[in-house]
BAFI-177984 format. One record per residue (C-alpha): z, x, y; residue in three letters. Coordinates in pm, 1 decimal, padded with zeros to 6 digits, always signed. Example, Ala and Ser with C-alpha at 12.3 -4.5 7.8 and 13.67 -1.06 7.14 Angstrom:
REM BAFI-177984
+----------+----------+----------+------+
!        w !        u !        v ! resn !
+----------+----------+----------+------+
! +00780.0 ! +01230.0 ! -00450.0 !  Ala !
! +00714.0 ! +01367.0 ! -00106.0 !  Ser !
+----------+----------+----------+------+
This chain:
REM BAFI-177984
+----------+----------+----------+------+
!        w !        u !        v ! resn !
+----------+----------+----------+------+
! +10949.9 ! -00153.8 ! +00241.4 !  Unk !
! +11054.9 ! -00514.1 ! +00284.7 !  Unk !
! +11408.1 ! -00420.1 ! +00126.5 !  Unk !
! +11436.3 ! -00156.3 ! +00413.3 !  Unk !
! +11377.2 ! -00454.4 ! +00669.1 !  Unk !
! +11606.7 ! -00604.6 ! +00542.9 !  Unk !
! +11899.0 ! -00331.6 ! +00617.6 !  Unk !
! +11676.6 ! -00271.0 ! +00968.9 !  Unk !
! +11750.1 ! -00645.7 ! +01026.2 !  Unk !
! +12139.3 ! -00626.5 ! +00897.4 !  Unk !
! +12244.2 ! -00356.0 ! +01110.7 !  Unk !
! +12096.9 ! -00459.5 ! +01446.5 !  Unk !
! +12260.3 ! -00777.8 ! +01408.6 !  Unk !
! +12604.3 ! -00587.7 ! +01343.0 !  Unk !
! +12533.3 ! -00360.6 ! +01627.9 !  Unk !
! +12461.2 ! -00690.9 ! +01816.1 !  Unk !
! +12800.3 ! -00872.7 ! +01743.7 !  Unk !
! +12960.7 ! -00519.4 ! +01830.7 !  Unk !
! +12856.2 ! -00542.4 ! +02157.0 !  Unk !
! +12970.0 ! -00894.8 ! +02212.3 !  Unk !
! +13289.7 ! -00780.8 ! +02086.5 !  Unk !
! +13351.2 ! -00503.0 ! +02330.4 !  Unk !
! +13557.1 ! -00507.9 ! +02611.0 !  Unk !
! +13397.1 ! -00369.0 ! +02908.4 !  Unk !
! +13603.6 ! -00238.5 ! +03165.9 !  Unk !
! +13320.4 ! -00270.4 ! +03442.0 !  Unk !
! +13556.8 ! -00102.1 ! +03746.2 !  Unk !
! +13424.5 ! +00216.6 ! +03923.5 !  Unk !
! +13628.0 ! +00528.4 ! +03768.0 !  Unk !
! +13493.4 ! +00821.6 ! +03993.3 !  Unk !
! +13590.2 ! +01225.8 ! +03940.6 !  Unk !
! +13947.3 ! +01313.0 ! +04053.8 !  Unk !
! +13884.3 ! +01473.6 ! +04354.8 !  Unk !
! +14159.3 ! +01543.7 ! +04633.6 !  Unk !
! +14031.7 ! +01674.5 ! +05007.2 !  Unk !
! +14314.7 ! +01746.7 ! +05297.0 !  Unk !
! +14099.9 ! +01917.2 ! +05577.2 !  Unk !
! +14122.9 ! +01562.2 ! +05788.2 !  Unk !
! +14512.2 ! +01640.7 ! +05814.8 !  Unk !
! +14513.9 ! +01996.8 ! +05871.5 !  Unk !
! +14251.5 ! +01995.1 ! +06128.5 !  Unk !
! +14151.4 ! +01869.8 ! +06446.0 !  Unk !
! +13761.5 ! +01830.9 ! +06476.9 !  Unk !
! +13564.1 ! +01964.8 ! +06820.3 !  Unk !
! +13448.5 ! +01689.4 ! +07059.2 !  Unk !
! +13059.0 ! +01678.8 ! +07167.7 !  Unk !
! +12878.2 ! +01822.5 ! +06864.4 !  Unk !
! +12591.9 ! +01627.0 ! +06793.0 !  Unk !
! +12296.9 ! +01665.6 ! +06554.4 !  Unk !
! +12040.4 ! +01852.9 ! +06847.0 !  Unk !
! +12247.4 ! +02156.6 ! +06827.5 !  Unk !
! +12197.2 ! +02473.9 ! +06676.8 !  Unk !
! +12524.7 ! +02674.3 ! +06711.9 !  Unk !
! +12881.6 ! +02598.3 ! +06894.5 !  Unk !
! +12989.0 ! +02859.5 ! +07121.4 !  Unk !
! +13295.9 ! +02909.6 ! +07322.9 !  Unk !
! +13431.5 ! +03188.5 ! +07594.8 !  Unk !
! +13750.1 ! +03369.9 ! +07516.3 !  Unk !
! +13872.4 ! +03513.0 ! +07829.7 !  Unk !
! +14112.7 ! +03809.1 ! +07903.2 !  Unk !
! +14270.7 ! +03887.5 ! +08251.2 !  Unk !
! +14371.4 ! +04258.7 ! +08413.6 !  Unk !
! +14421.3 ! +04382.7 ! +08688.6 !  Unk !
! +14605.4 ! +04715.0 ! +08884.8 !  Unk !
! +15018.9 ! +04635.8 ! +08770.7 !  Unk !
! +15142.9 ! +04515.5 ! +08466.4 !  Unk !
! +15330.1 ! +04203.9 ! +08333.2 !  Unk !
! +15477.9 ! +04414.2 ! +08135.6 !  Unk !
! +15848.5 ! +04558.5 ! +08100.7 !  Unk !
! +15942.7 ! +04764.2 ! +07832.8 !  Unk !
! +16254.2 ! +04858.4 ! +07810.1 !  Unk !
! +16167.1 ! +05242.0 ! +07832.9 !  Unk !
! +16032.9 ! +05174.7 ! +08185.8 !  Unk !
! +16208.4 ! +05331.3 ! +08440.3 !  Unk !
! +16070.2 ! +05149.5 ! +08723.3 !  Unk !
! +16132.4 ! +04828.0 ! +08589.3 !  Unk !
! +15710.4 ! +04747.5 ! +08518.2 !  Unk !
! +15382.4 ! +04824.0 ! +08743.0 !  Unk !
! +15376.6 ! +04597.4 ! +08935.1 !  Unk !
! +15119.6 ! +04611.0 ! +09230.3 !  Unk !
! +15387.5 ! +04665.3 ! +09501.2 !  Unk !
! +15264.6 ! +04686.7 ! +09908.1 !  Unk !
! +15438.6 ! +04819.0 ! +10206.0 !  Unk !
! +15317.8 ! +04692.1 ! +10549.9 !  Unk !
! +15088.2 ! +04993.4 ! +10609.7 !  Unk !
! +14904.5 ! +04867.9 ! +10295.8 !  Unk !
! +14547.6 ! +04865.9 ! +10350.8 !  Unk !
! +14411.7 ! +04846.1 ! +09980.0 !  Unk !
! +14507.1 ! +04510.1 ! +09790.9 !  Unk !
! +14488.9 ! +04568.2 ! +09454.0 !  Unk !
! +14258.7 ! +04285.4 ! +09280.3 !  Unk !
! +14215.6 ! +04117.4 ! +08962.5 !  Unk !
! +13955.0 ! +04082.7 ! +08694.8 !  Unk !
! +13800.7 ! +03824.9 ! +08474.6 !  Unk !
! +13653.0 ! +03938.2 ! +08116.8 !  Unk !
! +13452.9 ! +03681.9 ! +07940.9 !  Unk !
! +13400.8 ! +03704.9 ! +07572.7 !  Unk !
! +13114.7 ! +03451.9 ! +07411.8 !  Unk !
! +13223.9 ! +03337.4 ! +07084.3 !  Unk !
! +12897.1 ! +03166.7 ! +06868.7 !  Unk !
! +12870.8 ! +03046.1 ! +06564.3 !  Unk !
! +12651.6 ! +02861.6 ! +06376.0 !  Unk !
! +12566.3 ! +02486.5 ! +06316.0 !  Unk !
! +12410.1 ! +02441.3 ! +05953.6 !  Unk !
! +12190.0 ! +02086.4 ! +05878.0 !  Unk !
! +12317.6 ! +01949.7 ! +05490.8 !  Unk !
! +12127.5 ! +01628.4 ! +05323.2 !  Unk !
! +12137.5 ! +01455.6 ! +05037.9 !  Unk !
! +11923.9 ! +01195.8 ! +04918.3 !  Unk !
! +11980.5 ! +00857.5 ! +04711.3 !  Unk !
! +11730.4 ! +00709.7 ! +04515.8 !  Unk !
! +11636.1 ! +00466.5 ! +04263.9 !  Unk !
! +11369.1 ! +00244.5 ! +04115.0 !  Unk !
! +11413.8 ! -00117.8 ! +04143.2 !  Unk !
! +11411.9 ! -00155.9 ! +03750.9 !  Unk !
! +11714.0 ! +00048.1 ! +03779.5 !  Unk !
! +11888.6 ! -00171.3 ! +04023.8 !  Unk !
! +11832.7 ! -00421.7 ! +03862.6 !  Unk !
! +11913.6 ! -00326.6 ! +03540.8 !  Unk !
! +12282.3 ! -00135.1 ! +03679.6 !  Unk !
! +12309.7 ! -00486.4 ! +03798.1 !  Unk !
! +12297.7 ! -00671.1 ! +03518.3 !  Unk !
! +12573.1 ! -00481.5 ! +03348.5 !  Unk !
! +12823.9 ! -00474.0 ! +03666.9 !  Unk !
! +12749.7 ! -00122.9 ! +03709.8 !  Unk !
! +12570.9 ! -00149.1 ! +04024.9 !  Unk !
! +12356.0 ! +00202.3 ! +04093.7 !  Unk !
! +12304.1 ! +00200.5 ! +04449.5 !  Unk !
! +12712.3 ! +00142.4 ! +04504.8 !  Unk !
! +12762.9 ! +00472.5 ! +04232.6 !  Unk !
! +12539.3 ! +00689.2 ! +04430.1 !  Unk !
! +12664.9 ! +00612.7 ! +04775.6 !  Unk !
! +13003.3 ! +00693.7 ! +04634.3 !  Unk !
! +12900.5 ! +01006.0 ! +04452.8 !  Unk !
! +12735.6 ! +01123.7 ! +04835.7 !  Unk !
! +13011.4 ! +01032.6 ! +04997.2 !  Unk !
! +13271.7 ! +01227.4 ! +04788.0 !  Unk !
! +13048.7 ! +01532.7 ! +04811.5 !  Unk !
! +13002.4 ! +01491.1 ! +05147.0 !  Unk !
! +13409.3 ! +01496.4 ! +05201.8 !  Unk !
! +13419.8 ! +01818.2 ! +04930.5 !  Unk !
! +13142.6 ! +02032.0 ! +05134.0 !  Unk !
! +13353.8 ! +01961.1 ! +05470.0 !  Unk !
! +13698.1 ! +02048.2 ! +05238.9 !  Unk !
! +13538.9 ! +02375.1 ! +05150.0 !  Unk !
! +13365.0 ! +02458.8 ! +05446.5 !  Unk !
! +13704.7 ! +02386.2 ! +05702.7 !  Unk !
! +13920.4 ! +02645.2 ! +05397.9 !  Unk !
! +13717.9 ! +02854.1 ! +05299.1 !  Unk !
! +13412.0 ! +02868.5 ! +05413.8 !  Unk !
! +13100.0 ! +02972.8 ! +05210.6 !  Unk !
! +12946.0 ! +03347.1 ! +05108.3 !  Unk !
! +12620.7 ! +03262.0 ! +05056.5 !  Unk !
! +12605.2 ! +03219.1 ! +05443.9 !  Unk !
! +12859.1 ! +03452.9 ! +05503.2 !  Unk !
! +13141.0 ! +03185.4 ! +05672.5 !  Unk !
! +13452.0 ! +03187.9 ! +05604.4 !  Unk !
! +13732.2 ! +02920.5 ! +05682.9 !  Unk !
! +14089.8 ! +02882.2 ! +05771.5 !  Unk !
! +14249.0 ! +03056.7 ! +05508.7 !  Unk !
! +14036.5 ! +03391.3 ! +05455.3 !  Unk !
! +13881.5 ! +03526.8 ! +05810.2 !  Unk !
! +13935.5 ! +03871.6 ! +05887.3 !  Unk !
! +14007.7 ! +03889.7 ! +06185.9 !  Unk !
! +14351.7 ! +03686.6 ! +06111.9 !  Unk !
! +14629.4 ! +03931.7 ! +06103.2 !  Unk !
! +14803.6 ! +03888.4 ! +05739.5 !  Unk !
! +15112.8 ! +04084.7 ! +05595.6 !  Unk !
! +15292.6 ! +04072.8 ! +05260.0 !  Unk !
! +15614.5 ! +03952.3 ! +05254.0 !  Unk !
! +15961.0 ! +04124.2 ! +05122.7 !  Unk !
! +16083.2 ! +04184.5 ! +04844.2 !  Unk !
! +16361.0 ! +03972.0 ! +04726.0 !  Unk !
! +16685.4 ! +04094.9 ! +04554.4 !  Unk !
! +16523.9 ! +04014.1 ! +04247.2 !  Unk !
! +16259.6 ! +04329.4 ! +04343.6 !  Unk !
! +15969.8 ! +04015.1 ! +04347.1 !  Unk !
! +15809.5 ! +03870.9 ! +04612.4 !  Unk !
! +15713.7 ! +03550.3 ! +04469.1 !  Unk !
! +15875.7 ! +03251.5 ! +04607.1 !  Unk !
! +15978.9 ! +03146.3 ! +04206.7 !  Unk !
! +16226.7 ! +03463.0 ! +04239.3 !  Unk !
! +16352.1 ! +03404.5 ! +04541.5 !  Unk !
! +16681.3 ! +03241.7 ! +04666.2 !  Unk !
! +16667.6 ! +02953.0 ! +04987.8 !  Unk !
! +16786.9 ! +03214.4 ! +05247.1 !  Unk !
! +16510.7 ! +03468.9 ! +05117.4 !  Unk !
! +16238.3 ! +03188.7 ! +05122.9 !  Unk !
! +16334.9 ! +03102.8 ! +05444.0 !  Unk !
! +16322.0 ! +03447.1 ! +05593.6 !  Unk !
! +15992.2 ! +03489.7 ! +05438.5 !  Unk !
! +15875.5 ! +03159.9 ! +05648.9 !  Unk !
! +16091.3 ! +03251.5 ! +05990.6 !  Unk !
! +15925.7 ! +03635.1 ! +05975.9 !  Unk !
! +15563.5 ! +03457.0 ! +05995.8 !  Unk !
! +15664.2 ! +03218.0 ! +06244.0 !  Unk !
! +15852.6 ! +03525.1 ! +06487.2 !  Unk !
! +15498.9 ! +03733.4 ! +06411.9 !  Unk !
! +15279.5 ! +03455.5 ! +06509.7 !  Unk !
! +15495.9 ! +03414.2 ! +06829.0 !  Unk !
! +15517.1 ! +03720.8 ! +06911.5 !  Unk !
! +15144.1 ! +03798.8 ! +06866.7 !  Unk !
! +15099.6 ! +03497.7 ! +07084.6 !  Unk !
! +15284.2 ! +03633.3 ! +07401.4 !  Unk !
! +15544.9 ! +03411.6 ! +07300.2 !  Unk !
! +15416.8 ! +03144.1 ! +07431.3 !  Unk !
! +15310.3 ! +02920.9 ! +07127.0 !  Unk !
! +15499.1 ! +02908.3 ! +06825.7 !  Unk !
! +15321.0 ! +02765.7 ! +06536.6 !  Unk !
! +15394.3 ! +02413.5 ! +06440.8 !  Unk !
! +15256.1 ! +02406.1 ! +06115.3 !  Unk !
! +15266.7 ! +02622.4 ! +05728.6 !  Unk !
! +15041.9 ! +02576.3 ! +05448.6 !  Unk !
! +15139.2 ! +02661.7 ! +05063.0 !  Unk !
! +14985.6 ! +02670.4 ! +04756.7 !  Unk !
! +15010.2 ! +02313.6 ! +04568.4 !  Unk !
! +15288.1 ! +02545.1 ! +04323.0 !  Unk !
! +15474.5 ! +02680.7 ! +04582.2 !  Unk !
! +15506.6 ! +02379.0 ! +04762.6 !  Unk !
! +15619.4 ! +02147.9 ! +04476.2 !  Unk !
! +15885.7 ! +02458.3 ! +04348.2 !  Unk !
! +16061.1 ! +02419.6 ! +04715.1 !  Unk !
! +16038.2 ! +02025.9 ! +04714.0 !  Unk !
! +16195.3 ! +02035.9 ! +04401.9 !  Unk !
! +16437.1 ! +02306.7 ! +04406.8 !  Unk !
! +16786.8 ! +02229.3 ! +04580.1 !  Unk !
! +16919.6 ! +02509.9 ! +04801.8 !  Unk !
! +17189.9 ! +02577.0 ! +04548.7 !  Unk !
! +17372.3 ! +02393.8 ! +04289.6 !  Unk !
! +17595.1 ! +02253.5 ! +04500.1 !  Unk !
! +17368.9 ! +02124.7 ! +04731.8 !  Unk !
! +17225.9 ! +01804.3 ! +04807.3 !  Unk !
! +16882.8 ! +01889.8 ! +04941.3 !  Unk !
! +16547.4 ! +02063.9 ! +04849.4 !  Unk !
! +16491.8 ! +02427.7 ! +04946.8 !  Unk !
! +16184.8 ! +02211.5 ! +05137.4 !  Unk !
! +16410.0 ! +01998.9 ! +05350.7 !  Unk !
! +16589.4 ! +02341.2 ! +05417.9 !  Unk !
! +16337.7 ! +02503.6 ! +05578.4 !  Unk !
! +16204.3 ! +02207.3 ! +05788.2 !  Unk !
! +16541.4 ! +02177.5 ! +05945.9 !  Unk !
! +16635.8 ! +02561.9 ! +05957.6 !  Unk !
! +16318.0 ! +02689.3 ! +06041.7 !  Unk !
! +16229.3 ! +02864.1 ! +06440.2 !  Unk !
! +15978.8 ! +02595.9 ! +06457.8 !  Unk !
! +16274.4 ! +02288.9 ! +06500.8 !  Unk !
! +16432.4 ! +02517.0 ! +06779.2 !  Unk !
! +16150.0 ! +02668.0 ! +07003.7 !  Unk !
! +15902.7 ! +02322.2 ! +06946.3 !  Unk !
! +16177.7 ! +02022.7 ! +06936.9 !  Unk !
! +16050.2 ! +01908.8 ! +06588.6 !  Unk !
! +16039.9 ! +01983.8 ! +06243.3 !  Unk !
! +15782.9 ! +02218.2 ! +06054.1 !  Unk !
! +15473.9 ! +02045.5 ! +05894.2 !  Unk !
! +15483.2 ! +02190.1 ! +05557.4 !  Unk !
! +15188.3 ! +02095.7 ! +05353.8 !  Unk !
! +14999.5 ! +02207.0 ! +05013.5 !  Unk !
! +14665.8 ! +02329.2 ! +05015.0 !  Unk !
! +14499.6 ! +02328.1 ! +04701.3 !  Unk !
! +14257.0 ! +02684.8 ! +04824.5 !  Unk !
! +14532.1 ! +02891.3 ! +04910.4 !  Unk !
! +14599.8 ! +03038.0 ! +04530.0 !  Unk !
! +14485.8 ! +03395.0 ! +04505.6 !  Unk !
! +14347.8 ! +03420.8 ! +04850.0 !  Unk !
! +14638.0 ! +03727.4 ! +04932.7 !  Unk !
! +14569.2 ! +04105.9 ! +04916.1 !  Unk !
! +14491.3 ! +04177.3 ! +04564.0 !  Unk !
! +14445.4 ! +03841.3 ! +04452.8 !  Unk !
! +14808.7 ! +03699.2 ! +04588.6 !  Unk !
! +14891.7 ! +03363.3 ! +04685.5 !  Unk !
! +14878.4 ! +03288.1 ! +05049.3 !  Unk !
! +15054.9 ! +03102.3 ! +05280.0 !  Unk !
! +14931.0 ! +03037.9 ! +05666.6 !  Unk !
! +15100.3 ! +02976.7 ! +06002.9 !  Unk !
! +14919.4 ! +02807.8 ! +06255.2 !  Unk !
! +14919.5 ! +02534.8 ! +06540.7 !  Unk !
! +14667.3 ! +02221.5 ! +06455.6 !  Unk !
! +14524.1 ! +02190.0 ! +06778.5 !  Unk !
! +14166.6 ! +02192.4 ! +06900.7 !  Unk !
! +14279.8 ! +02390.6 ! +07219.5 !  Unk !
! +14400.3 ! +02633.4 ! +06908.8 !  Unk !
! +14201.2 ! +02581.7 ! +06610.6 !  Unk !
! +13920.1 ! +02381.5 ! +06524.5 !  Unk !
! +13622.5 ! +02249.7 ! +06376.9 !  Unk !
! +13257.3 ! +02135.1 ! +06505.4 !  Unk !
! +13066.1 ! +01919.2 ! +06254.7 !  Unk !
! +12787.1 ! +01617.6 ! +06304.7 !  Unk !
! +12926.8 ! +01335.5 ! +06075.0 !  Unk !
! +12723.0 ! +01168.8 ! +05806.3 !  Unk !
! +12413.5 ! +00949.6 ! +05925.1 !  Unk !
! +12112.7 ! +00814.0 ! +05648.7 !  Unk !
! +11783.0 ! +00882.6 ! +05809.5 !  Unk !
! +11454.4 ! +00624.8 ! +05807.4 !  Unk !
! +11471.8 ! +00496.7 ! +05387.3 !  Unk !
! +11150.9 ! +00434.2 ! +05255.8 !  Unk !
! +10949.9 ! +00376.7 ! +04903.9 !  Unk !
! +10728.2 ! +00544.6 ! +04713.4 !  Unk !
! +10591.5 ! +00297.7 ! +04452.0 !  Unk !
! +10887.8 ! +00154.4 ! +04276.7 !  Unk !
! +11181.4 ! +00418.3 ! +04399.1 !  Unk !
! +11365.8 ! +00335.9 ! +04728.0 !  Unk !
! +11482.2 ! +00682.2 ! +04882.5 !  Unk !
! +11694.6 ! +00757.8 ! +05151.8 !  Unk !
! +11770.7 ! +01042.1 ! +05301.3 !  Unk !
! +12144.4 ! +01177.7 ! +05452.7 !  Unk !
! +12200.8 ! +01450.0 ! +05673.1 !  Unk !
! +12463.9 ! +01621.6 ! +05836.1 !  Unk !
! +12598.9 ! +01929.3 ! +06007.8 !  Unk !
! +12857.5 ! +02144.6 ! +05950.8 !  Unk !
! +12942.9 ! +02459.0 ! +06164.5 !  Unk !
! +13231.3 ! +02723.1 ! +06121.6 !  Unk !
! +13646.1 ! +02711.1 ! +06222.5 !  Unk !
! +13656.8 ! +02779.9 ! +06578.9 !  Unk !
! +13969.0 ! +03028.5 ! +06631.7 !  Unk !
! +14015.9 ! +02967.8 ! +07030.2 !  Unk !
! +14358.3 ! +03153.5 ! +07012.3 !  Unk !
! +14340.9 ! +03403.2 ! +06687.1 !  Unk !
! +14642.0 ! +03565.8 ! +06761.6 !  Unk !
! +14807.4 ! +03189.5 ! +06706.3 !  Unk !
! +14728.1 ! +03213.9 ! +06340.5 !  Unk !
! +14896.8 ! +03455.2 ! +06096.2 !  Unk !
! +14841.1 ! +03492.3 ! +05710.0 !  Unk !
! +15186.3 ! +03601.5 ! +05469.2 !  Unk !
! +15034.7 ! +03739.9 ! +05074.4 !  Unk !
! +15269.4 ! +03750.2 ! +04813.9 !  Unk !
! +15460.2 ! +03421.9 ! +04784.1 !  Unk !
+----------+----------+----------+------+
C-alpha cells in the first residue's frame, strides 16, 4: 500500500508540472455564428414591451370609372365622364383591411454561484462575461431566424417563405438547367431583370425593387465568375450595373447572400427574393433585449432577460416577389 503512494504521489506531481507547463490561451473563442437580418431589414418604430400584437390597415380605393386603359378598350378607359345636365356625381370608396399579427415575449436567464465566479475568475475565464455572450448571440440568432424564416411551431413565417408572396421558377437556360451554375451572364441576368419587371409590374409600376437576395453559393459563383473570358469583371458587377434597378431607381442593385435561402424554392429549390428594404414596404416589430430585477437565491445570482419578437410586416406584398430554381 505504501508503494502505491508512492506512484499516487509521483504522478500528481507530474500532472502538477504539466500544468505549469501549459500554455493557456485564456481569449474568448465563441461558436461561428453569422446573422444579416440588421442589413436586410428595417425594424418598426413604437413597439414596446406592453403590447400584445402589431397591427396595420392595408387600404384599397374604387370607385364608378377606371384608371385603367387596356389597349382593347375602345373608349379609351371608364372614366366617370359628366355633361352639364349631370345630376349624379359618381363617388369614391375607401376599403380598409386590418392586418394583425402577433407579438411573442422570449427570456433567457443567466446564472451562477459565486464559487463559480470566482473560480472562472481565477483562471481568466470569467463566467458571467461567457454567459452574457452566449445570451447575446442567441438573442441575435432567434431575431436572424425569426426576420427569414420565421418559426412552425407558432406557425410564422419570415421573409423568405410566406405564402402569400407571389414566386415563379425561372427559365431554362440553353443548357436545358435552370441553375445559375449552368447558366451564361446574359441568362443570369434575364433571370434577375424578369423578377425585377414582375415585382414592378405587380406593384402598379410604381416601385421597383431595390434590393435581391441569393443563396451564400449563388452569390459567391457570380462574384467570382467573369462575364466571359475576355472580360474584366464578375458576372456580379454585371448585373449591378445592367440590371432595371440602376435605370428606373438611379442606383445600383443591393445584391446580398442570405445564408436561409437554400432549398426554400418549389420542391426544395434554391430561392432568390426581390424586394424594397423599407419600413413603408417591409418590416419588422420587435422589443429589444432588457435584463429584468436580478436577484439571489442562496449562493446563485440570477437574472432574468426578456424580449419580444413579432412577425415581418408586408405593408406592400405585391412589392416582394420570390424566383425558385437558381
Amino acid at each position: 500500500m505504501r508503494r502505491l503512494g508512492r506512484h499516487r504521489t509521483k504522478d500528481s506531481t507530474l500532472a502538477y508540472y504539466v500544468n505549469q507547463l501549459e500554455n493557456l490561451d485564456k481569449r474568448l473563442y465563441e461558436p461561428l455564428t453569422s446573422v444579416s437580418w440588421g442589413r436586410d431589414v428595417k425594424l418598426r418604430s413604437g413597439i414596446t414591451m406592453s403590447d400584445e400584437s402589431t397591427s396595420f390597415i392595408r387600404s384599397a380605393y374604387a370607385g364608378p370609372g377606371s384608371l385603367d386603359n387596356p389597349a382593347t378598350a375602345s373608349d379609351g378607359g371608364n372614366l366617370p365622364w359628366i355633361s352639364a345636365e349631370t345630376t349624379a356625381i359618381p363617388g369614391v370608396s375607401v376599403n380598409g383591411q386590418k392586418i394583425v399579427l402577433p407579438l411573442r415575449l422570449l427570456a433567457r436567464e443567466v446564472s451562477y454561484t459565486s464559487v463559480e465566479l470566482d473560480r472562472s475568475q481565477q483562471t481568466g475565464q470569467p463566467i458571467d462575461v461567457q454567459k452574457i455572450a452566449a445570451l447575446n448571440l442567441l438573442y441575435q440568432g432567434n431575431i436572424d431566424q425569426l426576420v427569414y424564416i420565421g418559426a412552425s411551431g407558432v406557425g410564422a413565417t419570415g421573409l423568405v417563405n410566406n405564402a402569400s408572396i407571389t414566386a415563379s421558377n425561372v427559365a431554362a437556360g440553353v443548357s436545358g438547367s435552370t441553375q445559375w451554375v449552368n447558366k451564361t451572364a446574359d441568362e443570369i441576368l434575364a433571370d434577375v431583370n424578369a423578377l425585377l419587371e414582375a415585382t414592378w409590374a405587380a406593384a402598379a409600376y410604381a416601385v421597383c425593387p431595390s434590393k435581391l437576395l441569393l443563396p451564400p453559393l449563388q452569390f459567391s459563383y457570380i462574384s467570382s465568375q467573369k462575364v466571359s473570358s475576355a472580360g474584366n469583371v464578375s458576372i456580379l458587377t454585371f448585373l449591378k450595373q445592367n440590371s432595371i434597378a440602376l435605370t428606373i431607381n438611379g442606383r445600383e442593385l443591393d445584391i446580398q447572400p442570405v445564408k436561409w435561402l437554400p432549398g426554400r424554392g418549389a420542391n426544395s429549390t434554391d430561392r432568390m427574393v426581390a424586394y424594397t428594404n423599407d419600413e413603408s414596404r417591409v418590416r419588422y416589430p420587435m422589443v429589444p433585449i432588457r435584463r429584468e430585477t436580478a436577484y439571489y437565491m442562496g449562493i446563485r445570482f440570477i437574472a432574468p432577460y426578456l424580449w419580444a419578437l413579432g412577425e415581418i410586416e408586408f405593408v406592400y406584398p405585391e412589392t416582394v416577389q420570390y424566383a425558385d430554381g437558381i
